[in-house]
N, C-alpha and C positions, 0 to 999 in steps of 0.2 A: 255226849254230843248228839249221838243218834237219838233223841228220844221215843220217846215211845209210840210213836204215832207211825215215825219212819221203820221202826223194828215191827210192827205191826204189817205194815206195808209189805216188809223183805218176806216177812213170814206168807200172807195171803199169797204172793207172787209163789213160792217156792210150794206152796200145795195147792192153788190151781195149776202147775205145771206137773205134780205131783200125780193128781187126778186125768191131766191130760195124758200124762205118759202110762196111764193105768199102775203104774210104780207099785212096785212091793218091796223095795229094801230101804226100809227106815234109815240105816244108820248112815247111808249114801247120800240119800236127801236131806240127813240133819246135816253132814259135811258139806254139802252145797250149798246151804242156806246158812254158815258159818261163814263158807267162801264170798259167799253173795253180799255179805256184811260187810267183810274188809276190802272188797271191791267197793263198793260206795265212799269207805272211809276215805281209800287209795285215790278216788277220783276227787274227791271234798281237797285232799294236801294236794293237787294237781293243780286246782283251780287256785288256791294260795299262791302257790308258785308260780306261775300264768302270770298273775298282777307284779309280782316283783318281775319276769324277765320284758314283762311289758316298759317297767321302769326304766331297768338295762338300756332296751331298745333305744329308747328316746334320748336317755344318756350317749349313748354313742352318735345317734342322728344328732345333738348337738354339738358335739365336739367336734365331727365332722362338717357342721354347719361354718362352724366357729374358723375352722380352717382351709375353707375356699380360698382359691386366689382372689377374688374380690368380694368379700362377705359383706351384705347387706349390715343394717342399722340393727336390725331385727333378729342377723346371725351373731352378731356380736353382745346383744346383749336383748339376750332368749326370756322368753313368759316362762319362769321355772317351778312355777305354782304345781304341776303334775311329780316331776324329779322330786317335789319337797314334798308330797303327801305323808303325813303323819306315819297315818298307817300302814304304807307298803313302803315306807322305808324301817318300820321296827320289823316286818315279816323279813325283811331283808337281813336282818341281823338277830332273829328270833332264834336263840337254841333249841327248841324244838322241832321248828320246823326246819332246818339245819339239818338234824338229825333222822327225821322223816324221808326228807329229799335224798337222803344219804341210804335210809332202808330201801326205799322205793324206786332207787336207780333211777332218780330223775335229771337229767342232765339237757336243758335244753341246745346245746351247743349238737345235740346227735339231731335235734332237725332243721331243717329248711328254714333260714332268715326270711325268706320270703311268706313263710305262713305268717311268723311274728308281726313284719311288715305291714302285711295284711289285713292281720287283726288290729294292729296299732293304728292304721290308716284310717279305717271302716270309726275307731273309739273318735278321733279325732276331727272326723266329719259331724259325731253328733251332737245332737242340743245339748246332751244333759254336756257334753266335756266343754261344748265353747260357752254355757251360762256356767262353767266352773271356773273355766280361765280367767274369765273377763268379769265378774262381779264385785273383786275389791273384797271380798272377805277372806280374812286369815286363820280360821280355830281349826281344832280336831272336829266339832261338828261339820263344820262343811267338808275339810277331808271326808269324813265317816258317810255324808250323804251322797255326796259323788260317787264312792262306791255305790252304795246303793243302790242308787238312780240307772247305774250304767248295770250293776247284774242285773236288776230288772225289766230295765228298757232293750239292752243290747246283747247282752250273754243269753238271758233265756231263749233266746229266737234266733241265735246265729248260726247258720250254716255251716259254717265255714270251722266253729271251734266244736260241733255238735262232731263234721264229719272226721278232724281232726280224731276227736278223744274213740271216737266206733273205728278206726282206722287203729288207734294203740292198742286198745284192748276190747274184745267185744262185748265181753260185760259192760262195759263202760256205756253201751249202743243204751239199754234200758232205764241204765243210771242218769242219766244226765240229766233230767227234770228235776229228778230229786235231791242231788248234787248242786244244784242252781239255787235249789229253794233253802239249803243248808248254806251254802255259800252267805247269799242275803244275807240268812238270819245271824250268823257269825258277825257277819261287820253291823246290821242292825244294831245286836245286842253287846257291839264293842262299847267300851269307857276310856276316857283321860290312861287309867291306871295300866294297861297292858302297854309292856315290855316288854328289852329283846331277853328277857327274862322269864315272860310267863309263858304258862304253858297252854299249849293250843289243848282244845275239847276234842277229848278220846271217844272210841266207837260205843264204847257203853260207860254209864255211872254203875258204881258199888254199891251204892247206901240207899240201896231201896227198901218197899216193903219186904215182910218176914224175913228180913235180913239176906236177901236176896241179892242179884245184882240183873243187872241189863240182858248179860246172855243167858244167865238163867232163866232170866222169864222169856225171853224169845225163843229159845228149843222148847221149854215146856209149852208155850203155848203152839209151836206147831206141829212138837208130839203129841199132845191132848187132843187137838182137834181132829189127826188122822186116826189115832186110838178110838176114839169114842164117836166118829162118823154114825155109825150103825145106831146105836143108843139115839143120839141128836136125829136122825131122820127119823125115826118112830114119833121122838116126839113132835116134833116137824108133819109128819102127815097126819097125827091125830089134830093138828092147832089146825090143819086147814083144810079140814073134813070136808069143806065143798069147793074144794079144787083137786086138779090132779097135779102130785107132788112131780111127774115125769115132767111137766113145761115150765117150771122154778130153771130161771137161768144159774147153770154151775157157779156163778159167781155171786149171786143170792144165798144159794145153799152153803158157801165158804164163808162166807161174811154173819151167817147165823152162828153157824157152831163154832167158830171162833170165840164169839160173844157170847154163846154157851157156855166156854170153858172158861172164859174171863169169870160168868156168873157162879162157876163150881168150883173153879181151883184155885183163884185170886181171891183171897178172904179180904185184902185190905185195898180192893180196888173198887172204887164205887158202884152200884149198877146202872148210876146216872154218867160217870164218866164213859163207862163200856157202851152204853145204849149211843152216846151222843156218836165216842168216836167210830166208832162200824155205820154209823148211817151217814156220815161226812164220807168217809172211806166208798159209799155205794153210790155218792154221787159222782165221783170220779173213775171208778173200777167195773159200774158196773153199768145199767137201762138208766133211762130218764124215770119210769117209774118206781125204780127202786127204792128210792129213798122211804119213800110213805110205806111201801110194803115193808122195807127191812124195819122199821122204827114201830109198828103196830104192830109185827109179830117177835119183836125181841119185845114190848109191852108184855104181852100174852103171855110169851114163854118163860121170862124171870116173875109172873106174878104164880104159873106154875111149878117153876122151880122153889119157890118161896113154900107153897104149899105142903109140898114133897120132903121138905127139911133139907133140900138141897143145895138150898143157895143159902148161904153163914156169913155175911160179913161182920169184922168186928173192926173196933178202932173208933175213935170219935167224928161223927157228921156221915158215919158211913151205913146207920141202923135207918130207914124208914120210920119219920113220927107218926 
């Protein structure tokens, strides 16, 4: 579920903080950066359950409608297009996520109807929910896109459930962009086929290269990069002999040896894929002129690692014609 971009991410996060805290006990900061994981994950199953007790809400704000002393036309017989969305009604009866909400002690009855309220309020004022109500179409696509449309128009930028979740847990304070954009891409890349049957995307896949899995390659890569610091700046200061390597922002210097070690210890990972994603990573993590620097001295340095016999990849489309 995490993939690798996102584990890449957790990792950079956890040894620029590593670096910042001058840090010398490895095994401390690889169990933070373990913690760090399943706080993302724990935040991803939050946000799941968020859209089903949004569902609740409304259900009840109906029923309640329904049973005024003088109920309008409109209380009697409600726009049910949102209660009937595909999707948050299979999350609603998903065994996994069931079972998650069940790990994770999520019980939204422990807070304040009036956050819910609030958030359901705010969804209900917007474009994307009133061109959902009102447009006369009935599939799983439009379901699937109203999510969409609303984590990315109205959850990424919301106040209100940003200070929520930094209020439950503080990890959660860092997480929530990232959370947001897992969110999306969960209901993006949903189909017809998911039921209250299948099973929701776990924090790491198994079936990777060298028979690897997700958290294997996340501790390794951000033990490798603290191990082999001193090594990578050597070569780092001979690549850019007319500069002084002291004014390279710490988060330049993270973002090379990373891809360093992708270049030395990842035999079946591209050096097209490593190059591309550390120089995306720099345009968000790090200077505006980052990016060009990070991407012409990861060039440099995997065409010297190549020289060196030190970069091996094997596997097919992964050799240099």
């Amino acid at each position: 579920m995490l993939n690798r971009r996102f584990l890449r991410i957790k990792a950079l996060q956890e040894i620029y903080a590593y670096h910042q805290s001058e840090g010398n006990d490895l095994a401390k900061a690889e169990r933070h950066l373990l913690e760090s994981v399943d706080n993302l994950y724990e935040l991803f199953v939050y946000q799941l359950s968020f859209w089903v007790e949004l569902k609740h809400f409304a259900e009840r704000r109906i029923e309640e409608n329904r049973n005024k002393h003088f109920p309008t036309e409109e209380d009697l017989n409600p726009n049910m297009k949102f209660v009937n969305n595909r999707i948050i009604n299979v999350l609603d009866n998903n065994r996994s996520l069931l079972a998650l909400e069940e790990k994770y002690k999520i019980n939204w009855a422990d807070y304040r109807e009036d956050f819910i309220r609030g958030c359901y309020n705010k969804m209900v004022e917007s474009d994307d929910y009133q061109e959902y109500m009102n447009n006369g179409a009935d599939s799983f696509n439009d379901d699937k896109q109203f999510l969409v449309s609303v984590v990315d128009h109205y959850m990424a930028d919301d106040t209100l459930l940003y200070d929520f979740y930094a209020d439950l847990k503080l990890a959660f304070n860092s997480d929530y962009p990232i959370a947001i954009f897992l969110l999306w891409k969960f209901f993006n890349d949903l189909t017809p086929a998911f039921d209250e049957n299948s099973k929701l995307p776990m924090p790491y896949n198994f079936d990777n290269e060298e028979g690897s899995d997700d958290k294997a390659f996340v501790v390794k890569l951000f033990e490798k990069t603290l191990l082999h610091a001193d090594d990578y700046k050597s070569m780092v200061e001979e690549a850019i002999s007319n500069w002084d390597y002291n004014r390279l922002a710490l988060m330049d210097k993270i973002l090379i040896y990373m891809a360093m070690t992708e270049f030395c210890e990842f035999r079946t990972i591209p050096v097209k894929v490593t190059i591309n994603e550390y120089v995306e990573l720099s345009k968000y993590y790090s200077t505006p002129e980052s990016r060009r620097f990070v991407n012409g001295m990861l060039d440099k340095l995997s065409a010297t690692l190549k020289e060196q016999g030190k970069l091996v990849k094997v596997g097919m489309g992964l050799l240099d014609r």
